[in-house]
C-alpha positions as CSV (number, residue, x, y, z in Angstrom):
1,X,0.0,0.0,0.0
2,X,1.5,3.5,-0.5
3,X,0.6,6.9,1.3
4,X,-1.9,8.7,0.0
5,X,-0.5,11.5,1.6
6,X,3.2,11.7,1.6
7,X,5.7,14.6,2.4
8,X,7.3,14.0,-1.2
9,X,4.2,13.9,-2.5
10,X,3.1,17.1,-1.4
11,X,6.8,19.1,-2.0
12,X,6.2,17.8,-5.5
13,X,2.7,19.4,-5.9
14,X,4.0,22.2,-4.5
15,X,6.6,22.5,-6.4
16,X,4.9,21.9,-9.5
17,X,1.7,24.3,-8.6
18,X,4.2,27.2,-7.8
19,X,6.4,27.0,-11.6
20,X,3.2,26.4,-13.4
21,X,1.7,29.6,-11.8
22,X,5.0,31.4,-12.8
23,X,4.1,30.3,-16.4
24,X,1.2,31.7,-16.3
25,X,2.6,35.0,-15.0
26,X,4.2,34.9,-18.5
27,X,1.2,34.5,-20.7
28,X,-0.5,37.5,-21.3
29,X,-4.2,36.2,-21.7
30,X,-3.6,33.3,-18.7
31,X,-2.0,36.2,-16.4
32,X,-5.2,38.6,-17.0
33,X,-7.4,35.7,-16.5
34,X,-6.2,33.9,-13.7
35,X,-3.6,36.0,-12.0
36,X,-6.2,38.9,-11.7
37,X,-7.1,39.2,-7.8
38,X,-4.5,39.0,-5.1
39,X,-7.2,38.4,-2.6
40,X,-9.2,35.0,-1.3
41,X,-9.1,31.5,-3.0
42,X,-7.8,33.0,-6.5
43,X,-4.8,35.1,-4.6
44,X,-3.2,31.7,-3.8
45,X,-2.6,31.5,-7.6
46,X,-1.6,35.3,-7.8
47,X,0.8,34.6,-4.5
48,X,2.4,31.2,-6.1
49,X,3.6,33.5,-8.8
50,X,5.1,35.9,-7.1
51,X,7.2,33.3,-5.3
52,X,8.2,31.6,-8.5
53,X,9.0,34.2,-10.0
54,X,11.0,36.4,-7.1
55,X,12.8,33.3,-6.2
56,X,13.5,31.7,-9.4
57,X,16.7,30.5,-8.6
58,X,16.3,28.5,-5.4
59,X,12.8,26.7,-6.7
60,X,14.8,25.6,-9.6
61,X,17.2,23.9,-7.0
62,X,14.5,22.5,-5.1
63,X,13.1,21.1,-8.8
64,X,16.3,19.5,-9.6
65,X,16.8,18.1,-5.8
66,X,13.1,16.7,-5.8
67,X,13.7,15.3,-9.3
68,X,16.8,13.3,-8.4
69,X,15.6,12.5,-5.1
70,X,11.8,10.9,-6.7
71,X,14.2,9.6,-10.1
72,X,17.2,7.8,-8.0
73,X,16.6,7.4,-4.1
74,X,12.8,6.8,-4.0
């Protein structure tokens, strides 16, 4: 049986949720759409952004750590 929830598991969707939010900082349309409030359920989207974006550099460390930790040691 695995975990259904796991510490990796939820670094990893963490992980993941915060750079695909930075994409979508990127994307005109996407950032207008969904990036719009800073406020209540929808600000968690604009917030996740802001991290991936201001630190840039040290979630792209903790992508390539998580990815050879799930790829080789897990």
């Amino acid at each position: 049986m695995t975990n259904v929830y796991s510490l990796d598991g939820i670094l990893v969707f963490g992980l993941l949720f915060i750079c695909t939010c930075a994409y979508f900082k990127k994307v005109p349309r996407l950032k207008t759409w969904l990036l719009s409030e800073k406020k209540g359920v929808w600000g968690v989207f604009y917030k996740a952004a802001v991290i991936g974006t201001r630190l840039h550099a040290a979630v792209a460390i903790a992508c390539v750590v998580m990815a050879f930790y799930v790829l080789f040691i897990k």
